[in-house]
C-alpha positions in Angstrom: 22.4 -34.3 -42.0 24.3 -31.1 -40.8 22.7 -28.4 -38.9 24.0 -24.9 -40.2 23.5 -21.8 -38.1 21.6 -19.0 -40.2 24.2 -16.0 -40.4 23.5 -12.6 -38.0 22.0 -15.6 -35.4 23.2 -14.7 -31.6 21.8 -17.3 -29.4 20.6 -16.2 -26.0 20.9 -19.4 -24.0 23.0 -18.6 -21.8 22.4 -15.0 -21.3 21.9 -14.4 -17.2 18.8 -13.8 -16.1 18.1 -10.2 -14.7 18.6 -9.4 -10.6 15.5 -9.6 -9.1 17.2 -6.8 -7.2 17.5 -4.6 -10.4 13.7 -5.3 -11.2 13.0 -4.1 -7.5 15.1 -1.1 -8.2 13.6 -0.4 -11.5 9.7 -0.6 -10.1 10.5 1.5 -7.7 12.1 4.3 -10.3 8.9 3.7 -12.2 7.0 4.4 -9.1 8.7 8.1 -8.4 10.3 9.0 -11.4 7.0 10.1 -13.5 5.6 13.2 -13.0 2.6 12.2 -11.9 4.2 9.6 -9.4 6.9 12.5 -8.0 4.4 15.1 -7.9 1.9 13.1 -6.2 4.5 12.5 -3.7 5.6 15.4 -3.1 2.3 16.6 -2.7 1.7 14.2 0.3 4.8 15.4 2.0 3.6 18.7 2.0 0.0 17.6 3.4 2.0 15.4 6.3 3.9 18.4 7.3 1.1 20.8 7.3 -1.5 18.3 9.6 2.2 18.1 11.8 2.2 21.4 11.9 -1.3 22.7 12.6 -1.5 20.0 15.3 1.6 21.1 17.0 -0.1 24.4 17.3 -3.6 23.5 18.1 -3.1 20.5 20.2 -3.4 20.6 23.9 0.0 19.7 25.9 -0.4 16.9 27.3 -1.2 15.7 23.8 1.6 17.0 22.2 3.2 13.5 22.5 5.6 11.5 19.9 3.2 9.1 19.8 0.4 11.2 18.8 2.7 12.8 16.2 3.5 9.4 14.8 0.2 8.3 14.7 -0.9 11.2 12.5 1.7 11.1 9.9 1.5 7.2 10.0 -2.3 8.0 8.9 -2.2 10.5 6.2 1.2 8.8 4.8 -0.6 5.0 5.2 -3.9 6.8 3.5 -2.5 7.4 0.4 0.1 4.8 -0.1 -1.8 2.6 -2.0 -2.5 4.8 -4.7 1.3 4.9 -5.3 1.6 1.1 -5.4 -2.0 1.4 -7.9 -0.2 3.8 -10.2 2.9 1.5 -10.1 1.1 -1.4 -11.3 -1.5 -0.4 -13.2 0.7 2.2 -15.2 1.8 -1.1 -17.8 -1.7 -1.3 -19.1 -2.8 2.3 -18.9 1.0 4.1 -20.3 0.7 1.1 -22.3 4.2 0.0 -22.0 3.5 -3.5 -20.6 5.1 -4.7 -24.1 8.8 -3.0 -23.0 8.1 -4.5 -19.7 7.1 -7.9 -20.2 9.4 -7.6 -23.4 12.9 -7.1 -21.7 11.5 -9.3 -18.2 9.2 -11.8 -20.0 8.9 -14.2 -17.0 5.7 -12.1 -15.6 5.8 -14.1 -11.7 9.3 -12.3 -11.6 7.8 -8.7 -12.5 4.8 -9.0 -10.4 7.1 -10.0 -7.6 9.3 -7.3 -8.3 6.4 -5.0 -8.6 5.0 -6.1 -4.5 8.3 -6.2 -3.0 8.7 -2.2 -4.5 5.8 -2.1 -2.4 7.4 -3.3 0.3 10.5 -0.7 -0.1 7.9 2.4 -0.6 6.1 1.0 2.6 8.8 1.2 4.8 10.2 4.6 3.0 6.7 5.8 4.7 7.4 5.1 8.1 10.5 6.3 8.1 9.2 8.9 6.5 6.5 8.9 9.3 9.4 9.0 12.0 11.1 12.1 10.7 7.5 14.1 10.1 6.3 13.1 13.6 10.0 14.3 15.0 9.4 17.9 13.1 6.2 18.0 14.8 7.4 17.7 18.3 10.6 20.2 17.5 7.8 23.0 16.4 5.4 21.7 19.1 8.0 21.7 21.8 6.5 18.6 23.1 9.0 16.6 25.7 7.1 12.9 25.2 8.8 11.1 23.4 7.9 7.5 24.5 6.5 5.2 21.7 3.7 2.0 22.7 5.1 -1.0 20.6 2.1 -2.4 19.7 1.5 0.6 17.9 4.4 0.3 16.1 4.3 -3.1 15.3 0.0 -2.3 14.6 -0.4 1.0 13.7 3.0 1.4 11.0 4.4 -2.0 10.0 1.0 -4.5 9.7 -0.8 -1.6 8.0 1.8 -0.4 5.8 2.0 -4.4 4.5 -2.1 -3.9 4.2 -2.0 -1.0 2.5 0.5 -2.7 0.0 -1.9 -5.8 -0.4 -4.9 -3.7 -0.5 -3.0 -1.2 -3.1 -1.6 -4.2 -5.0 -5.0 -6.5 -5.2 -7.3 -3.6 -6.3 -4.6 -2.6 -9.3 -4.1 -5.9 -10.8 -7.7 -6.9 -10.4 -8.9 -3.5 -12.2 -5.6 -2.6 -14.2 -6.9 1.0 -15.1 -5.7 3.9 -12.8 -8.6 5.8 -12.2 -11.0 2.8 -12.0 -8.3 1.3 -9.3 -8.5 4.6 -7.8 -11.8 5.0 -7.7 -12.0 1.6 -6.3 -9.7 2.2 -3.7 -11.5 5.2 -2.3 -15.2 3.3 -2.4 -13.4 0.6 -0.2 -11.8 2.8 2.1 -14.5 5.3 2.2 -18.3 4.4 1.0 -18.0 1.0 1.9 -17.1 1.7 6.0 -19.9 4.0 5.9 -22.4 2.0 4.7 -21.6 -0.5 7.1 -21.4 1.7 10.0 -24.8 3.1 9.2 -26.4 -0.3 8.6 -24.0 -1.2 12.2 -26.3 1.3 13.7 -29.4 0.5 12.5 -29.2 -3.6 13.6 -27.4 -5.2 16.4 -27.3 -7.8 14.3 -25.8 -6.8 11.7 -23.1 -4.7 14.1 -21.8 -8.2 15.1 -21.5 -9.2 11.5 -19.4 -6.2 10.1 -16.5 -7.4 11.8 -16.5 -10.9 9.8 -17.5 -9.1 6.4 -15.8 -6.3 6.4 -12.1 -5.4 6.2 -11.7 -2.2 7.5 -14.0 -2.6 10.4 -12.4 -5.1 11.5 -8.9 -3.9 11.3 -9.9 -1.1 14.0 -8.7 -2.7 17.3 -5.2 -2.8 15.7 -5.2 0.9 15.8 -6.3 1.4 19.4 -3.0 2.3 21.2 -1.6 -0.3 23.6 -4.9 -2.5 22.9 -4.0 -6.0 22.1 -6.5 -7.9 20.0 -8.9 -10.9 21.2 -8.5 -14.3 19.3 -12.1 -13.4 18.1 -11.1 -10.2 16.6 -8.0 -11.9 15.2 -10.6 -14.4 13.7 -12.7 -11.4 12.6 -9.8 -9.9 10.4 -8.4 -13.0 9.1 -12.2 -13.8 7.9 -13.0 -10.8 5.9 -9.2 -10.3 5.2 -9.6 -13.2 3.1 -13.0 -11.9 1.6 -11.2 -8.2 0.5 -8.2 -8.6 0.7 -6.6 -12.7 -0.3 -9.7 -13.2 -3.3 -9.1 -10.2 -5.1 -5.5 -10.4 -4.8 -5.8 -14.1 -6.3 -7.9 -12.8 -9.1 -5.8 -9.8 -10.0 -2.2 -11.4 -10.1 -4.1 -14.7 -12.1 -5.2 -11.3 -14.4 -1.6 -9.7 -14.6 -0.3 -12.9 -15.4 -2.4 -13.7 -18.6 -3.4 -10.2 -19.9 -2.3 -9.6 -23.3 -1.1 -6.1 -23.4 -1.3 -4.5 -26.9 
């Protein structure tokens, strides 16, 4: 028995599989190129330059240093990144184009890899971004210190701009609505800190808990200049890093990968 090939059939065997390098780029687009995204951006920009500049003018002199200039627009840039990566990742179920997505790129692992490592890219647009802003600050400022601590570097700009990625990425594919990711993201950053530093000051006991529960409490000796953590405090974020930060984001891509979009 022959096997006949129906006519107008184009077999797509060996079609090549798309660069995960153009998926990278393409997230990335997807992440500026909307108006909300641009905008949005744009809009942070502006808010770096004016903190740069109002602290450049109201600062005393000795702390008009680079370092203090870095560590402000590392901050406000850092503060809002996530909300980038949420709109980036959340914007296939809420624009409701997860079907052209998934469609052209149907191996979902690829675009949710594609999606963190865009991530990645924005993150370290930000500190260079962070670089330039802080440099502007200390032209206008006239400050002459320009010497840099590497552990707040290595602290303060590259391990938080990787956590603001995680935390950005594992909120948006656990909630995969923009302003309930949003939303989420600001209670977490916000209300949730809050809560535990009023409850912190109320019981001594539960002061020396936060650190194991809570994320963002624990991530604060990473942000204290030349300050090198204790293995305790290592322990401390690794714990509730896993809690906020390693569950969610276990949940949320296991969600990304099986959701049906419509």
């Amino acid at each position: 028995m022959s096997t006949t090939t129906a006519p107008g059939y184009i077999d797509l065997a060996g079609t090549e599989k798309v660069p995960l390098s153009r998926l990278v780029k393409v997230e990335v687009r997807k992440a500026l190129d909307t108006r909300a995204g641009f905008w949005f951006a744009v809009s942070i920009v502006a808010l770096v330059l004016a903190v740069e500049v109002i602290f450049a003018f109201a600062a005393s002199d000795q702390d008009r240093t680079f370092e203090n200039h870095l560590g402000i627009a590392g901050a406000v840039l850092g503060y809002f990144l996530p909300i980038l990566i949420i709109m980036l990742v959340t914007s296939e179920a809420s624009q409701r184009n997860g079907l052209v997505t998934f469609t052209l790129e149907p191996r979902r692992p690829r675009v949710v890899l594609a999606k963190f490592l865009a991530g990645l890219v924005l993150a370290v647009a930000v500190m260079v971004l962070s670089a330039v802003m802080a440099a502007v600050g200390m032209l206008i400022g006239r400050g002459d210190e320009w010497g840099v601590d590497g552990n707040l570097v290595f602290n303060g700009f590259i391990l938080s701009a990787v956590v603001s990625v995680l935390i950005g990425f594992a909120i948006a594919t656990l909630l995969m609505n923009t302003p309930a990711a949003i939303v989420g993201y600001f209670a977490y950053t916000l209300i949730l800190p809050t809560a535990v530093g009023i409850l912190s000051a109320l019981s001594d006991w539960f002061n020396d808990l936060a650190p194991w529960i809570e994320f963002n409490t624990a991530q604060t000796p990473l942000f204290q200049g030349d300050y090198t953590p204790t293995g305790e405090e290592w322990a401390q974020i690794a714990t509730s890093g896993f809690i906020w930060l390693v569950v969610p984001l276990v949940f949320g891509i296991r969600r990304l990968l099986r959701i049906e979009f419509k």
